[in-house]
Structures are given as structure tokens and as C-alpha cells.
C-alpha positions as CSV (number, residue, x, y, z in Angstrom):
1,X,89.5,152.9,113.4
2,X,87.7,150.3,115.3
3,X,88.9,146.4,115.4
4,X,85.9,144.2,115.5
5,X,86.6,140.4,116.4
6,X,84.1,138.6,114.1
7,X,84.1,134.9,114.2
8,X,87.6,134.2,115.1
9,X,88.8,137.4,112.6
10,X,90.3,140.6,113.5
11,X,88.6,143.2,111.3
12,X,90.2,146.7,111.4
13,X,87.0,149.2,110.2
14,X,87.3,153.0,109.4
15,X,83.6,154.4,110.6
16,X,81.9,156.4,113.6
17,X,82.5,154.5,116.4
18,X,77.7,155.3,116.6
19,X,77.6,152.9,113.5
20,X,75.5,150.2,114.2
21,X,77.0,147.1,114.1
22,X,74.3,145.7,111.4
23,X,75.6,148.4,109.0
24,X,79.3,147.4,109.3
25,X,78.4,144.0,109.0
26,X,77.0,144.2,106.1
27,X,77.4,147.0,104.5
28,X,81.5,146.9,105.1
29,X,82.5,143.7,105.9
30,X,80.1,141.9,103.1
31,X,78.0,139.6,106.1
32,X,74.6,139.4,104.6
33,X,73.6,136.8,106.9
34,X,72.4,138.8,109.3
35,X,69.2,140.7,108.4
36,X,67.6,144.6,109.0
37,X,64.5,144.1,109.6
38,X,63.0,147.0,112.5
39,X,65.8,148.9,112.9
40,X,64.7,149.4,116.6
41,X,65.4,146.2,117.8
42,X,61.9,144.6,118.2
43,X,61.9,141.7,115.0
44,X,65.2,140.0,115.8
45,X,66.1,139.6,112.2
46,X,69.5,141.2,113.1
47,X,70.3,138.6,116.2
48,X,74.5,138.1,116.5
49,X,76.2,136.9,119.9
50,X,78.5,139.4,121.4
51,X,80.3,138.1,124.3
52,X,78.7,134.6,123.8
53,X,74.9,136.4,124.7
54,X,72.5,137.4,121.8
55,X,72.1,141.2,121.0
56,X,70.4,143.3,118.5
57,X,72.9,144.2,116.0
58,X,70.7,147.1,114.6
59,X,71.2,149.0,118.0
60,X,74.6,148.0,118.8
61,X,77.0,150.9,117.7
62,X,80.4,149.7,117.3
63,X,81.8,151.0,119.9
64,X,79.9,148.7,122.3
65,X,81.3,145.7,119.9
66,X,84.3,144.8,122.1
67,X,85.0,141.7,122.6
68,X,84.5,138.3,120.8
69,X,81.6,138.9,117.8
70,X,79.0,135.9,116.1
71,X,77.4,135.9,113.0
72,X,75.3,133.9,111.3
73,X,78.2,132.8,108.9
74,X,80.4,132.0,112.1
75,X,77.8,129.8,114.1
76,X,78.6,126.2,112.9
77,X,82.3,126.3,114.2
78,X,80.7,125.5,117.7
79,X,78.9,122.2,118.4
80,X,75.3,123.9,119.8
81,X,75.3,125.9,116.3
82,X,75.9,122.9,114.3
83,X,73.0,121.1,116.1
84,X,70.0,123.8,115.9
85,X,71.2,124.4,112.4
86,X,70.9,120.5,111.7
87,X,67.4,120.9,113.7
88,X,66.3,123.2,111.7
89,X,67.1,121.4,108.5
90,X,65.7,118.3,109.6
91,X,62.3,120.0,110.9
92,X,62.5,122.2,108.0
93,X,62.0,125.5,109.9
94,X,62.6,127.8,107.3
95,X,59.5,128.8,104.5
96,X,60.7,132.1,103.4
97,X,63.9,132.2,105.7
98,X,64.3,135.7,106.3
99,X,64.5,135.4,110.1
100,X,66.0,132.5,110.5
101,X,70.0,133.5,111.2
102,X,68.4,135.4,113.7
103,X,66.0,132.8,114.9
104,X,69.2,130.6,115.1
105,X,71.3,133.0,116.7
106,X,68.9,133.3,119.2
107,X,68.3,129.5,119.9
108,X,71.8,128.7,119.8
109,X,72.4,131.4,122.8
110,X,69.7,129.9,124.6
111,X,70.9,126.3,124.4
112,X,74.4,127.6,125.1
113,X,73.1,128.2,128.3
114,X,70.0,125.7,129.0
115,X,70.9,122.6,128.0
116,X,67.3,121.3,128.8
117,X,64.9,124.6,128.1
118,X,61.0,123.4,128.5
119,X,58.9,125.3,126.3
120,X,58.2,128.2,128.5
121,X,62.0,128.3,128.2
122,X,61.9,128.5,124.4
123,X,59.3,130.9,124.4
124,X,60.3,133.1,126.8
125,X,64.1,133.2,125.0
126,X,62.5,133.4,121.6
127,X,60.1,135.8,122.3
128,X,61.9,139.2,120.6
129,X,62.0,137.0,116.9
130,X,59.3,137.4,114.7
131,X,58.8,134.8,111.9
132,X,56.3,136.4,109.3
133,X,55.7,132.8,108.5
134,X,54.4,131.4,111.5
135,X,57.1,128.9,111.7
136,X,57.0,129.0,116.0
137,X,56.2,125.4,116.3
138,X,58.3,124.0,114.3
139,X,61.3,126.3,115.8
140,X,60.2,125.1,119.1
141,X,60.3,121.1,117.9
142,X,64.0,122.0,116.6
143,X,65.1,123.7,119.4
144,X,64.0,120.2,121.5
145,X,65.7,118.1,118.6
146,X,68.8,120.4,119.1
147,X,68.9,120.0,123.0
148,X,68.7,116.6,122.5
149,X,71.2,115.3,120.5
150,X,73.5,117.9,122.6
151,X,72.7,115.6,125.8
């Protein structure tokens, strides 16, 4: 057994400790929010916070998993999640939306740490998400919109 603490929840799971965390998250604990997309950790789609810093959830066996765990569903109990996700609404980031929890998983780490990122900032921090869309622009506009109304 391996306890996961997943947005403020104990969770008490019964698999290899090499699991990926991706595959319990979903697959176990019903989390759909957070997306496969590579499997190798290059897309992003599977973007949570562990320890408060954005990881790859599709590389991350559970048995690295300890300590405090954010999802997707989990993100808008803190203030910097509630603004990018308000950002992203209001710049309407999303077209078909698969990437986006990662997207925002990713921003919201950045922000959590730069309060002011420039857009070499952005980029750099939003480099390892994909959008298939060609959304980039518009996540970089909500990420300023975010940092702003955080000041």
C-alpha cells in the first residue's frame, strides 16, 4: 500500500510502488483531469505539482509521490490557480482543451514562484507543453492577465 496526499486527501492505493502516478490518478482514483498524452514526458498533457513544483505525472512512479500532490481538480483552492484559470477563461485559451490542465498546472507553478515572469519567463517555464492548437499567445496574454490581478 502506498498513501498518496492528493489535494488536501489521504488516498490509501494498493499498486507497485513503479506505477506511474498518471495511471493511479486516473485509472484508480477516477482524476481524469489530468491527461496521457507522450507517455515519456515530452507533451505536458500530464502536468500535476508535487511538492508545490510541476512534474510529469506519466514518469513519476508512486513511490517518488511523497509529499503534498496537485491536480487539475485541486488547483482553484489556491488563489494563483483561481487567477490563471479565470485568465484563461477570460482570454479563452482553450480550442480543443486537451492540454490545458496541464498548461494550467504549469503556469500556475510558474506564477507561484514569479510573480512578474516577462515573456522569456513564460516561455522558457512553458516550454515542455504542447498545445496542438497553437494556443501559445493567448496562454502567454493569460498568464500576464493572471500575474496581474495577483499584484
Amino acid at each position: 500500500m502506498t498513501t498518496l496526499n492528493i489535494n488536501g486527501q489521504t488516498f490509501e492505493v494498493d499498486a507497485d510502488p513503479s506505477t506511474p502516478l498518471l495511471w493511479v490518478l486516473r485509472d484508480t482514483l477516477g482524476m481524469t483531469g489530468t491527461k496521457f498524452g507522450c507517455g515519456v514526458a515530452l507533451c505536458g498533457a500530464c502536468t500535476v505539482h508535487l511538492k508545490g513544483q510541476p512534474v510529469r505525472s506519466c514518469v513519476t512512479p508512486i513511490s517518488a509521490a511523497a509529499g503534498p500532490i496537485t491536480t487539475i481538480e485541486g488547483i482553484d483552492k489556491g488563489r494563483v490557480g483561481k487567477a490563471v484559470q479565470a485568465a484563461w477563461v477570460t482570454h479563452d485559451v482553450a480550442q480543443c482543451g486537451y492540454c490545458q490542465s496541464g498548461q494550467i498546472m504549469s503556469a500556475t507553478g510558474l506564477l507561484e514562484t514569479n510573480k512578474a515572469p516577462t515573456d522569456a519567463d513564460i516561455d522558457a517555464a512553458m516550454s515542455g507543453n504542447l498545445c496542438r492548437c497553437g494556443t501559445y499567445q493567448r496562454i502567454r496574454m493569460a498568464i500576464h492577465d493572471a500575474a496581474k490581478s495577483l499584484a
